[in-house]
C-alpha positions as CSV (number, residue, x, y, z in Angstrom):
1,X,133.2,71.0,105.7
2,X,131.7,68.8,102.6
3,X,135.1,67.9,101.1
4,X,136.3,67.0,105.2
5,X,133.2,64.5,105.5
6,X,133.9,63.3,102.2
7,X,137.1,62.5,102.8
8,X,136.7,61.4,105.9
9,X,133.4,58.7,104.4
10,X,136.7,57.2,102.1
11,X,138.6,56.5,104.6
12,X,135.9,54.9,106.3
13,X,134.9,52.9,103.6
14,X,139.0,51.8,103.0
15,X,139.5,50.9,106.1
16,X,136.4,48.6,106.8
17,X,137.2,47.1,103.3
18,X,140.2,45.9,105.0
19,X,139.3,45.2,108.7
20,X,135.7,43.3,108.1
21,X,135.0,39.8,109.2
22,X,133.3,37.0,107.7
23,X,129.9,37.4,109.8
24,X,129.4,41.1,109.0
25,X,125.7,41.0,107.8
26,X,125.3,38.5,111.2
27,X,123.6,41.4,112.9
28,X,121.0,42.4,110.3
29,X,120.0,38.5,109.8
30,X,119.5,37.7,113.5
31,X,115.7,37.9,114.8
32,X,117.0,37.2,118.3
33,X,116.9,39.5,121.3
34,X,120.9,39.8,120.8
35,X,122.6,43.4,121.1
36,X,125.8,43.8,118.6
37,X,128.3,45.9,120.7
38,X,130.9,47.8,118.8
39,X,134.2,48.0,120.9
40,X,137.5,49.8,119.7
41,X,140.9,48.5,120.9
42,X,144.0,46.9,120.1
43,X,142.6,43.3,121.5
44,X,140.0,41.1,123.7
45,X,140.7,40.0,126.8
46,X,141.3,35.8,127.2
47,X,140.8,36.1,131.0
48,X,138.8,37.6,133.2
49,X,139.9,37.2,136.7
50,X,138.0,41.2,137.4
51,X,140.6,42.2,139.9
52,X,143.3,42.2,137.1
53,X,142.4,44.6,134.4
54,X,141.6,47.8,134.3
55,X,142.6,47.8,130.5
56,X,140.0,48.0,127.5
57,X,136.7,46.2,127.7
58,X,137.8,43.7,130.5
59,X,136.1,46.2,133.2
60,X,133.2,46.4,131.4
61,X,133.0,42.6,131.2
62,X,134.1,42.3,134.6
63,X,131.2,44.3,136.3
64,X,128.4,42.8,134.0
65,X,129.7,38.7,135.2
66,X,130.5,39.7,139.4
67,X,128.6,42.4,141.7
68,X,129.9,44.7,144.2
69,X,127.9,45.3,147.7
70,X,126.4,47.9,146.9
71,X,126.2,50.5,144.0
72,X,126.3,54.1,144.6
73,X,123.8,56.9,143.4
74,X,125.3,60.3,142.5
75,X,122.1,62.1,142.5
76,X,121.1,61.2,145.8
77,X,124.6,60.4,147.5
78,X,123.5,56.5,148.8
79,X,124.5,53.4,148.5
80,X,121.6,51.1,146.7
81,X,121.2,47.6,146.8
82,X,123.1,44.8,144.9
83,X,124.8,42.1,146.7
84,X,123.9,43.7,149.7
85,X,120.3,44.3,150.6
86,X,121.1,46.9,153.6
87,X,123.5,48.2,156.1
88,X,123.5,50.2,158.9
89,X,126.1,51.4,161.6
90,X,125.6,49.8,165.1
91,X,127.4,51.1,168.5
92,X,130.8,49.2,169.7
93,X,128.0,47.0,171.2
94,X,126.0,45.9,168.0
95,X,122.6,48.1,168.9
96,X,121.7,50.0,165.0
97,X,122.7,53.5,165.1
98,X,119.2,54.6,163.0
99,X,116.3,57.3,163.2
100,X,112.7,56.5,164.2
101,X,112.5,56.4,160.2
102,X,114.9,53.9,159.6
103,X,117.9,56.4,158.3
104,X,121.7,56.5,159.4
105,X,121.3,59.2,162.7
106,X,124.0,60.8,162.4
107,X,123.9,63.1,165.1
108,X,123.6,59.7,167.3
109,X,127.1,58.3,165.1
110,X,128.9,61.3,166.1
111,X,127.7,61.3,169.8
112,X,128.7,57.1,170.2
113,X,132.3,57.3,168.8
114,X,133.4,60.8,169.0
115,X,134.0,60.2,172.9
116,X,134.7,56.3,172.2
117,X,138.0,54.9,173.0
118,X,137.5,52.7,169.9
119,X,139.4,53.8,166.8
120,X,136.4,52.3,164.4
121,X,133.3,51.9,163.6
122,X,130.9,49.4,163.1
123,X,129.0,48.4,160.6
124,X,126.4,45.9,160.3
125,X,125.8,44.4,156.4
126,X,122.8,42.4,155.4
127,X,122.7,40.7,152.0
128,X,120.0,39.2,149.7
129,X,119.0,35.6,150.7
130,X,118.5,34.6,147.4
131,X,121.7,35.0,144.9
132,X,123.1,32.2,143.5
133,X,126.8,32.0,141.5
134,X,126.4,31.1,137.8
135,X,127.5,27.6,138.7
136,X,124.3,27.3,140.6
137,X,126.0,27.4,144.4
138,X,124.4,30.2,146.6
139,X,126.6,33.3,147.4
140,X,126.6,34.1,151.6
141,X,128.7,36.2,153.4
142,X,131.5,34.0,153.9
143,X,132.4,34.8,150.3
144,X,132.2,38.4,151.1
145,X,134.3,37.4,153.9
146,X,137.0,35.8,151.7
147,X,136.9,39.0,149.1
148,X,137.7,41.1,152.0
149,X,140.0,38.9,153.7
150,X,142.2,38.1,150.7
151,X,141.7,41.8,149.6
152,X,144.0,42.5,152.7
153,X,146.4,39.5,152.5
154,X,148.7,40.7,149.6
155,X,150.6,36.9,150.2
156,X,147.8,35.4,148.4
157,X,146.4,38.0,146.2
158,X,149.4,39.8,145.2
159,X,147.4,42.6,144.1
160,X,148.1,46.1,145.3
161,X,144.9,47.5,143.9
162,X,143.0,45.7,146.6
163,X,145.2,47.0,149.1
164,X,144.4,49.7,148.6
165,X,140.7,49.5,148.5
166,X,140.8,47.4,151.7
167,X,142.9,50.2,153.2
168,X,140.3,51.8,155.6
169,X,139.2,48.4,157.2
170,X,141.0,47.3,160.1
171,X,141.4,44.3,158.9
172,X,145.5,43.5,158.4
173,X,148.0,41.0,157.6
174,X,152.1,40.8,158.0
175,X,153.9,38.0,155.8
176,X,150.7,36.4,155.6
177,X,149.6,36.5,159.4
178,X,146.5,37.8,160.3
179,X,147.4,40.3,162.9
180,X,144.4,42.2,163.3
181,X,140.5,41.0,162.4
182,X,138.0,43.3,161.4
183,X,135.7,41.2,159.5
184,X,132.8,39.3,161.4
185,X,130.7,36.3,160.4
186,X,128.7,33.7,162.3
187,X,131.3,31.5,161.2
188,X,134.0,33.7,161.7
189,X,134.1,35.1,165.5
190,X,131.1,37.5,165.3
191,X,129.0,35.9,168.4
192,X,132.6,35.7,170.6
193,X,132.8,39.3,169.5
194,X,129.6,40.4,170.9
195,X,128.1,40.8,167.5
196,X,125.0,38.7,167.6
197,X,124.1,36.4,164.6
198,X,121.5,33.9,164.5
199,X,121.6,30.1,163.0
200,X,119.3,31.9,160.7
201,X,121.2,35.0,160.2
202,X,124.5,33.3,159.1
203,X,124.6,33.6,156.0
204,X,123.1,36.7,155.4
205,X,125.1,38.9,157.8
206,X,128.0,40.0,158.5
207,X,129.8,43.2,160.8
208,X,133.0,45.3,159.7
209,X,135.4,47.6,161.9
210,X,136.5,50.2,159.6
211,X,138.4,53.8,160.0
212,X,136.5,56.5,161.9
213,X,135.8,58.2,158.3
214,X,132.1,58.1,156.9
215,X,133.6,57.8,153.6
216,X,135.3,53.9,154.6
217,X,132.8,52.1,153.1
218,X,132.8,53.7,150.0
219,X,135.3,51.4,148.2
220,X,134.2,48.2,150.3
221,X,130.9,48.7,149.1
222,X,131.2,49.9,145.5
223,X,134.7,49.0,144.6
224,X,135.7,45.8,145.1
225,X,133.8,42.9,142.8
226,X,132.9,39.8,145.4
227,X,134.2,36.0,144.6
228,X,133.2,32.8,145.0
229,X,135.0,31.4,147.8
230,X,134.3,27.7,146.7
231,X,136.3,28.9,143.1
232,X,138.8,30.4,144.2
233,X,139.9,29.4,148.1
234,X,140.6,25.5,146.9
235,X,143.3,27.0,144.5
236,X,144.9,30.2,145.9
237,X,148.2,29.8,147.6
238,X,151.2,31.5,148.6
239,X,152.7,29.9,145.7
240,X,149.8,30.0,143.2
241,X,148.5,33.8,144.2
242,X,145.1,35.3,142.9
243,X,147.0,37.3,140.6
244,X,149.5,35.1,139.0
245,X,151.7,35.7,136.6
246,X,152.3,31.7,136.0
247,X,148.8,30.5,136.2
248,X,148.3,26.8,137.1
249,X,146.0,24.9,134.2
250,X,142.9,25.3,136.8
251,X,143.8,29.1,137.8
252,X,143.7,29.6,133.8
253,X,140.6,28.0,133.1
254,X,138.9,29.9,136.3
255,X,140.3,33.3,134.0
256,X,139.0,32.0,131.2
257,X,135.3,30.5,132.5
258,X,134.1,33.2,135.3
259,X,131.9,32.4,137.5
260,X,130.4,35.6,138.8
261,X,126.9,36.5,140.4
262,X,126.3,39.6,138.2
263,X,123.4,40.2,135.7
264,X,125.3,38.9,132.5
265,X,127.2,35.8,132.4
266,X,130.5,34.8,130.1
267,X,129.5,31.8,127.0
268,X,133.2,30.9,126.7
269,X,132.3,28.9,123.8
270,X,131.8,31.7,121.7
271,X,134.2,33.9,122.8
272,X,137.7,34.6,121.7
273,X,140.1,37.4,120.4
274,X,137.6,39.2,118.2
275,X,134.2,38.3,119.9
276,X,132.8,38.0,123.0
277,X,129.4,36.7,124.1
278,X,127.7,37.3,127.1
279,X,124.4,36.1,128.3
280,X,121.8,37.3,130.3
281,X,121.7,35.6,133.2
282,X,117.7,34.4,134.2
283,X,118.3,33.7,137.9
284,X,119.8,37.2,138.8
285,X,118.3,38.0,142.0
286,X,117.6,41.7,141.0
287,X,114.0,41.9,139.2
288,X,112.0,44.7,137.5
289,X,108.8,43.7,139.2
290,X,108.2,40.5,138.3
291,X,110.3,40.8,134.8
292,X,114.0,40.5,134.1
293,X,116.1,43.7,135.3
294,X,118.2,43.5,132.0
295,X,115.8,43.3,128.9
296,X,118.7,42.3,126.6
297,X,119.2,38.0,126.4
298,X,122.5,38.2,124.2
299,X,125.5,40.6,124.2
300,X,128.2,40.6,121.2
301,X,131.1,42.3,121.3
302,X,132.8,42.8,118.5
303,X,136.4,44.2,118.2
304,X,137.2,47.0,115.7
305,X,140.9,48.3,116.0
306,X,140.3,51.2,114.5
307,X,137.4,54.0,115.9
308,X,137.0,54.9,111.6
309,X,136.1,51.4,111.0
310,X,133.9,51.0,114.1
311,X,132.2,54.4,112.6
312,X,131.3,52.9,109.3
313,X,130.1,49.9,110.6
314,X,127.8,51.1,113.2
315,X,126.2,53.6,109.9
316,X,126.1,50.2,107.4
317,X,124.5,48.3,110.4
318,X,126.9,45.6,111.0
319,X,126.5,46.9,115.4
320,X,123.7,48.1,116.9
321,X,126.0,50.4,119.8
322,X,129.5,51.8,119.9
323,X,131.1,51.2,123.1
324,X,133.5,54.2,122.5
325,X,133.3,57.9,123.2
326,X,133.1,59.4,119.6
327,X,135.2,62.7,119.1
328,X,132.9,65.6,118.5
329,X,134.6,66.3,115.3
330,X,132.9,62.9,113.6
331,X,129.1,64.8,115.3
332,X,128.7,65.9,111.5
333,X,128.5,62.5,110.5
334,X,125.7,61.5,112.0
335,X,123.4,64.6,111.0
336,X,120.1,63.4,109.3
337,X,120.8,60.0,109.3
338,X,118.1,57.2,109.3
339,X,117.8,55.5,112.6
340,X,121.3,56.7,114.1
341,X,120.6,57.9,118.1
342,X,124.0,60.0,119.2
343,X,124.2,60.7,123.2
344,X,125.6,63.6,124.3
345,X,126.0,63.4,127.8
346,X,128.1,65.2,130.6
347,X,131.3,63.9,131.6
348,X,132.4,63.7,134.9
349,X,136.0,63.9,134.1
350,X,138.0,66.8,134.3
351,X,140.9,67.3,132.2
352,X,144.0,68.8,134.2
353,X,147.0,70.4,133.6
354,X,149.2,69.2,136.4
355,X,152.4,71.2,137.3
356,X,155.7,69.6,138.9
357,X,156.3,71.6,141.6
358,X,158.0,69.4,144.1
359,X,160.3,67.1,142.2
360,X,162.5,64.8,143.9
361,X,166.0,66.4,144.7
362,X,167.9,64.4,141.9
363,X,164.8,66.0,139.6
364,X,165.4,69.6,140.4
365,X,166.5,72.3,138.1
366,X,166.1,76.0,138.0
367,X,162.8,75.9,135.6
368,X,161.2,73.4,137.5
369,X,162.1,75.9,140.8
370,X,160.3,78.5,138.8
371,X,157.1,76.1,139.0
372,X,157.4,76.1,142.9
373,X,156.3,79.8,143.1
374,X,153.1,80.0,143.4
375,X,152.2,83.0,141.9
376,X,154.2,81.6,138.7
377,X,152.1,79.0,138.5
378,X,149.0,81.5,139.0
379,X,149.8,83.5,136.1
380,X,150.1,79.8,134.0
381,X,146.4,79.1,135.4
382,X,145.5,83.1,134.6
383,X,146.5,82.5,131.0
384,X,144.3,79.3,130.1
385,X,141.5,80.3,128.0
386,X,138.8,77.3,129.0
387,X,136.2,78.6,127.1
388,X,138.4,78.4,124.2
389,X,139.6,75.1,125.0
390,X,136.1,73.7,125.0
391,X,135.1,75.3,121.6
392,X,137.8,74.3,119.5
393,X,139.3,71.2,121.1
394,X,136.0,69.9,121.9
395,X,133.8,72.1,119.2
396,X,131.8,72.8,122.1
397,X,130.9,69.3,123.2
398,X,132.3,69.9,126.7
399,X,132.3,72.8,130.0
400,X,134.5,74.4,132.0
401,X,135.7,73.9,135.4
402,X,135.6,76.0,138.8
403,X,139.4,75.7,140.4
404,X,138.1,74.0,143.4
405,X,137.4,71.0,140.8
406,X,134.4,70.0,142.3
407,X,131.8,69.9,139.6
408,X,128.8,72.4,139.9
409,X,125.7,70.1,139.8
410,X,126.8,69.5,143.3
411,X,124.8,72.5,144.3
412,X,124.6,71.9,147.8
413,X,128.5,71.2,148.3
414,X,129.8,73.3,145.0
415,X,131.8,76.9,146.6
416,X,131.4,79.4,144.0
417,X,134.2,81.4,145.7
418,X,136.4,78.8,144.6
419,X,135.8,79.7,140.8
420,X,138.5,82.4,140.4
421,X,140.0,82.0,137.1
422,X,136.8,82.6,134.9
423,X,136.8,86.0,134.3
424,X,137.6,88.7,131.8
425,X,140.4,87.3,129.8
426,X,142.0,90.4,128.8
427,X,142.3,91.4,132.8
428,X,143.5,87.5,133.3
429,X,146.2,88.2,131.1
430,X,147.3,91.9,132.4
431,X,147.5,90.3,135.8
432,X,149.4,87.0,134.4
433,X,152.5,89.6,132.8
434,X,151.8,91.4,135.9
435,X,153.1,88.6,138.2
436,X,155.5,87.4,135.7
437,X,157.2,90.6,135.5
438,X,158.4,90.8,139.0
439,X,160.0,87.5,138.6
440,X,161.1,86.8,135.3
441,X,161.2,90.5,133.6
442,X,163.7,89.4,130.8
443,X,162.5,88.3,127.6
444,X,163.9,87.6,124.1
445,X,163.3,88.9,120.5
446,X,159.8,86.5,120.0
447,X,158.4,87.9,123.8
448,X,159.3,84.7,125.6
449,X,160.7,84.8,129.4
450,X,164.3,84.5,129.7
451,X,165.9,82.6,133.2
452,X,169.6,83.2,133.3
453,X,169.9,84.3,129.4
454,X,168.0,81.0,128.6
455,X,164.0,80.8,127.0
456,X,161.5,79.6,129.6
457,X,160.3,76.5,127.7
458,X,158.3,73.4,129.3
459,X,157.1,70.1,128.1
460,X,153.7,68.7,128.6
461,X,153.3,65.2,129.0
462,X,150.0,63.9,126.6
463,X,149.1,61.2,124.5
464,X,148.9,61.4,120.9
465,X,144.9,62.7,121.3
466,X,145.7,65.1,123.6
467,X,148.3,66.7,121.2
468,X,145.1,69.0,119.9
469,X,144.7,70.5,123.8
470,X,148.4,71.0,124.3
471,X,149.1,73.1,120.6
472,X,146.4,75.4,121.9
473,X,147.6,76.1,125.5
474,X,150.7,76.9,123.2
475,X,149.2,79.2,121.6
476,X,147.6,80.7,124.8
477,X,150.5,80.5,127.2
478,X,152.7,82.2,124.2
479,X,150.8,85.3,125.8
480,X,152.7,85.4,128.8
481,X,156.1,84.3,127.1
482,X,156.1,81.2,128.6
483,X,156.9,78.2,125.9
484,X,155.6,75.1,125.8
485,X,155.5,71.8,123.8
486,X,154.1,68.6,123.7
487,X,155.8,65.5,124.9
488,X,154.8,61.7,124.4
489,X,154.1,60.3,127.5
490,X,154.1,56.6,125.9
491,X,152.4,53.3,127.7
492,X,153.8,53.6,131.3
493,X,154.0,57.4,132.2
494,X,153.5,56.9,135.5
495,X,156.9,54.5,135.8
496,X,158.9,56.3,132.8
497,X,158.1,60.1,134.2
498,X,155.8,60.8,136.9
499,X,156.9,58.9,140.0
500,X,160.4,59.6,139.5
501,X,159.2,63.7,138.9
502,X,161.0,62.8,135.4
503,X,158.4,65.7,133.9
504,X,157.4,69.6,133.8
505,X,153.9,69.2,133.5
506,X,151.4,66.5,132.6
507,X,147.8,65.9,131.4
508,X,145.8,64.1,134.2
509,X,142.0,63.5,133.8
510,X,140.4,63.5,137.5
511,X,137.2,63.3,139.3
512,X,136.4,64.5,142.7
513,X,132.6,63.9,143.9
514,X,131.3,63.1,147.5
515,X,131.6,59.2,147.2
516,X,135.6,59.5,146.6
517,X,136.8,62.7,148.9
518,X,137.9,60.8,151.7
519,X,140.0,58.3,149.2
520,X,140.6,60.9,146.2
521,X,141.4,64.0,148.5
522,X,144.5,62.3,149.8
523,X,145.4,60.0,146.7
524,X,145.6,63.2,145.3
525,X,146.9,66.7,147.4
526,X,148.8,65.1,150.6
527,X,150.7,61.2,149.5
528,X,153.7,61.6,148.4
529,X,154.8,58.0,146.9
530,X,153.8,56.7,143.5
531,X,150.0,58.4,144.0
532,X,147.5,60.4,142.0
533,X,149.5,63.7,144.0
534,X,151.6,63.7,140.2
535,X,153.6,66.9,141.3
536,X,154.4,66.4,144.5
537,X,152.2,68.7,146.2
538,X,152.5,69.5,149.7
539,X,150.7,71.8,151.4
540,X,149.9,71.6,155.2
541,X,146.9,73.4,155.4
542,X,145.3,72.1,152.9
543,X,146.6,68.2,154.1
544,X,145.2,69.2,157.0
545,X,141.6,70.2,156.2
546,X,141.7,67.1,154.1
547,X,142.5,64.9,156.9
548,X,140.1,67.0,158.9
549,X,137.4,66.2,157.0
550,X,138.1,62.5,156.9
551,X,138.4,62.3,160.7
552,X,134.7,63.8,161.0
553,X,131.6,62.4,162.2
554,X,129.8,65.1,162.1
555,X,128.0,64.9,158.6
556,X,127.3,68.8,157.8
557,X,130.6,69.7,159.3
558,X,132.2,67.5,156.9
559,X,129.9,69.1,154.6
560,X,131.2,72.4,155.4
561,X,135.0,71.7,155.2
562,X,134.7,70.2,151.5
563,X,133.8,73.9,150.9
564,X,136.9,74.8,152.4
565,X,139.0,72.7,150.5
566,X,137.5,73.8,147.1
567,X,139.1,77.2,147.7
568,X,142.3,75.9,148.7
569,X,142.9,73.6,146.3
570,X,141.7,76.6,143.8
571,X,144.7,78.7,145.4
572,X,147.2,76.0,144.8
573,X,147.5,76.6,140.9
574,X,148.7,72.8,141.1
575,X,145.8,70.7,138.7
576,X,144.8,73.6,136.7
577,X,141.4,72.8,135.4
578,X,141.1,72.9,131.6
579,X,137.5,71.2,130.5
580,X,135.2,68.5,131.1
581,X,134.5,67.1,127.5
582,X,131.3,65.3,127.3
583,X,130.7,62.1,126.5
584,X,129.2,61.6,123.1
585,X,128.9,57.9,121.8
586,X,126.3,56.6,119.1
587,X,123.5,54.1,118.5
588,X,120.9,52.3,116.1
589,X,117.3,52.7,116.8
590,X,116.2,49.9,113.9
591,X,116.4,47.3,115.6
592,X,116.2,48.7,119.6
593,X,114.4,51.5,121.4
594,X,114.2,53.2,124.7
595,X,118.3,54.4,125.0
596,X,119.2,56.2,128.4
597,X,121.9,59.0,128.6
598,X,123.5,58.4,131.5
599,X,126.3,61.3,133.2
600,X,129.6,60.4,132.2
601,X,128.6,57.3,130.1
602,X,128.8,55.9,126.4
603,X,125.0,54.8,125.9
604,X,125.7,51.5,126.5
605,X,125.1,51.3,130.3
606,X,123.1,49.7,132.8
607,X,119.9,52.0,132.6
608,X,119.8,51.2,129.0
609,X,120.2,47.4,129.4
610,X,117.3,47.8,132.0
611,X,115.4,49.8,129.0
612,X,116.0,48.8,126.0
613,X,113.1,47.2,123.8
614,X,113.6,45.2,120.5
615,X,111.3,47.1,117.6
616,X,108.5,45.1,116.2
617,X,108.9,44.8,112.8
């Protein structure tokens, strides 16, 4: 292990030798409350429209300059304030749909619209009367109005992302004609709706139709990032969309200068390819009390291209964070080292193996048939050693996964009877050659399964990280004489190999909580056309409990079938859980204090922006 650090510390040291910058000792001589981020990846961003990328840092960026509505809280499953100061449903005729406490009733909810004609629901928004865009003009509902709205009319946005976020509110265009309106204002036909908004009310509230699901609002409210309508309306048009692939010169400068409502705000002037600056912004309408809700005045991003070089720096002090989950096999590294903080937090991401077993007809072949049986594909899932997995791929910096991929700290909505592929391995494996044996009973010289004379052999599709994971579920599946290799899936997978079933099976990292199960459930088990469903599942029970459970009102009912769907996802063998790796990323402590671990976050996240503290000294 000494001569693996050692090596490892020289090719540290080579590589930062090569990739340092001029201003490398910048951190350690600056007595200003500025945090030096370390960020790993090929490039930085130039624009920052935040609908456009989903690459890199620009997300991070993105959410820091623009707010959503409203963010949501795992712990306690509710929305909490941002943009948006409350909400509430109200009945077809406006009156609030609320407990004698001031809660959602949703025994009342379900008694309104399960007998209602109607085929929404309405929900009433009120935001903060005091936000104000970085330009200084105040944000009001009309430019929530105009998100939304635009979000909808793909003729202007050309973005299919917000399509799809916008999908559950009945709010629709065709060709750029408004055929249905499901987005109220004062200004924008809320009184002649019946929806009653006062001169004083206009620009803090605002009604939305959307689907008869409970989960509708979820990506309304904590998806989409809200515009400035006086930016942006002046200079979308059909010709120059939101997302253009010719900007005009203005649509490029708006890119390149955001003008967002969020905590942080963009210096373009010290910004470019390698660095970028944001700073805090003093008006933000969120406070601490009376104090600043971010503590931190200056962020500095700096751009490492390599995660060895972003190592050493962060240990010679150049950054004070690392924006990058750290593999655990670098943990050693940071053992008994002067004022070096490593987080180790849960992830929320499980790691899948995916199985193609519905490919398109031009796609079909007899292997790939083999993957339609489902008690093939059981003795695959039988044969997956997770708790090996997580020792040796992740040297323990990880957990394994119930079937129903719903993650256990969900107590009150985790099935246990869903968990049926962790137990005795030795029995797992019996019953695997068990079920393999009564369909492919042949095998060759070396114990692999033969179809037709021919070895049984698959290819996984991974990226060059994941070719750790895949050489042990080599090993393991070996076991059952089923072979299997790894595959590059390159930049595009999803165009090169998965939507056209061009693959046998495929890594897919997922995450199922109860924010995303009406969107997630679907995206993933029932839609059939370029979606998250990789393999082509289809399954009508199951599309039917999910749809089901969308459709209903009734909250512990709902409650009740996401139980149901656990185990029947779990008897699918379809996205066979592997792990969930943690996520471990690493700070300094000389120069700040008060770090927050965070579920499925690299230390640098809100809750530590909101803690941190520079130390005296």
């Amino acid at each position: 292990m000494l001569k693996k650090i050692m090596s490892l510390t020289l090719v540290f040291i080579s590589l930062f030798l090569v990739g340092c910058s001029s201003n490398e000792y910048e951190r350690r001589d600056d007595a200003s409350n500025t945090l030096y981020v370390g960020s790993v990846g090929a490039s930085f961003p130039t624009s920052f429209m935040p609908w456009l990328s989903r690459d890199g840092i620009a997300p991070t960026i993105s959410s820091m300059v623009y707010n959503t509505l409203f963010t949501y809280d795992d712990n306690t499953g509710t929305f909490v304030e941002s943009i948006g100061k409350e909400w509430y449903y109200v009945s077809p005729e406006g009156d609030p749909i609320l407990t004698t406490e001031g809660n959602i009733d949703y025994d009342e909810l379900e008694a309104v619209y399960s007998g209602s004609d109607e085929s929404y629901l309405v929900v009433k928004i009120i935001i903060h009367d005091d936000i104000f865009w970085h330009d200084g003009e105040k944000l009001t509902v009309e430019d929530i109005y105009y998100t939304f709205d635009i979000g909808t009319n793909n003729a202007l946005s050309n973005h299919a992302g917000s399509l799809a976020w916008t999908a559950d509110l009945q709010h629709s265009y065709s060709n750029g004609v408004m055929t249905r309106q499901g987005i109220f204002t004062y200004d924008h036909g809320a009184n002649e709706r019946g929806y009653n908004i006062t001169e004083e009310e206009k620009d803090t509230v605002m009604y939305l139709h959307v689907n008869k699901v409970l989960g509708a609002i979820t990506s309304l409210f904590s998806t989409i990032l809200i515009l400035p309508e006086h930016i942006w309306e002046p200079i979308v048009t059909v010709d120059n969309q939101l997302n253009s692939k010719e900007p005009t010169a203005e649509t490029l400068y708006q890119y390149q200068h955001p003008v967002g409502s969020g905590g942080y705000k963009l210096d373009p002037e010290n910004s470019n390819a390698q660095v970028i600056t944001l700073v805090r912004y003093d008006e933000y309408h969120l406070k601490d009390g009376l104090d600043y809700l971010y503590k931190v005045e200056k962020i500095k991003f700096m751009l490492f291209q390599e995660q060895n070089v972003a190592i050493y720096a962060l240990l010679k002090g150049h950054i004070d964070i690392l924006d990058s989950t750290v593999s655990s096999n670098y943990l050693s590294l940071f053992d008994d080292r002067e004022d070096i903080f490593v987080s180790n937090a849960d992830g929320i991401f499980t790691q899948t193996l995916v199985i193609n077993l519905n490919p398109a007809t031009s796609e079909k072949n007899a292997l790939r048939d083999l993957l339609g049986i489902s008690d093939f594909r059981r003795a695959i899932a039988l044969a997956i050693n997770q708790e090996e997995l997580v020792s040796f791929v992740l040297n323990g910096a990880g957990k394994t996964v119930s079937a129903g991929l719903l993650s256990e700290n969900l107590t009150d909505f985790y099935n246990p009877d869903a968990d049926i592929l962790r137990f005795d391995l030795e029995e797992r494996i019996l019953e695997a050659n068990s079920l393999l044996d009564a369909i492919v009973p042949d095998k060759d010289h070396e114990g692999y399964r033969l179809l037709a004379g021919e070895r049984i052999k698959y290819t996984i599709l991974g990226t060059p990280g994941e070719q750790d994971v895949i050489s042990r579920l080599q090993v393991q599946l070996q076991k059952i004489g089923i072979e299997v290799e790894f595959k590059a899936k390159g930049s595009s997978p999803e165009r090169t190999y998965i939507f056209n079933s061009k693959f046998d099976m495929t890594l897919q990292g997922v995450i199922f909580s109860l924010e995303n199960a009406d969107i997630m459930y679907r995206a993933h088990f029932v839609t059939l056309s370029q979606s998250s469903n990789y393999g082509r599942l289809t399954d009508s029970v199951l599309s039917a409990k999910i749809n089901e459970m969308r459709l209903s009102l009734n909250l512990n009912y709902k409650y009740e079938l996401l139980q149901e769907i656990q185990e029947l996802i779990a008897l699918n063998y379809y996205k066979i859980p592997l792990y969930t790796s943690n996520i471990i990323s690493v700070a300094r402590t000389d120069r700040y204090e008060g770090y927050i671990v965070v579920e499925g976050s690299t230390i640098f996240n809100t809750d530590t922006l909101q803690n941190l503290r520079r130390v005296e000294g």
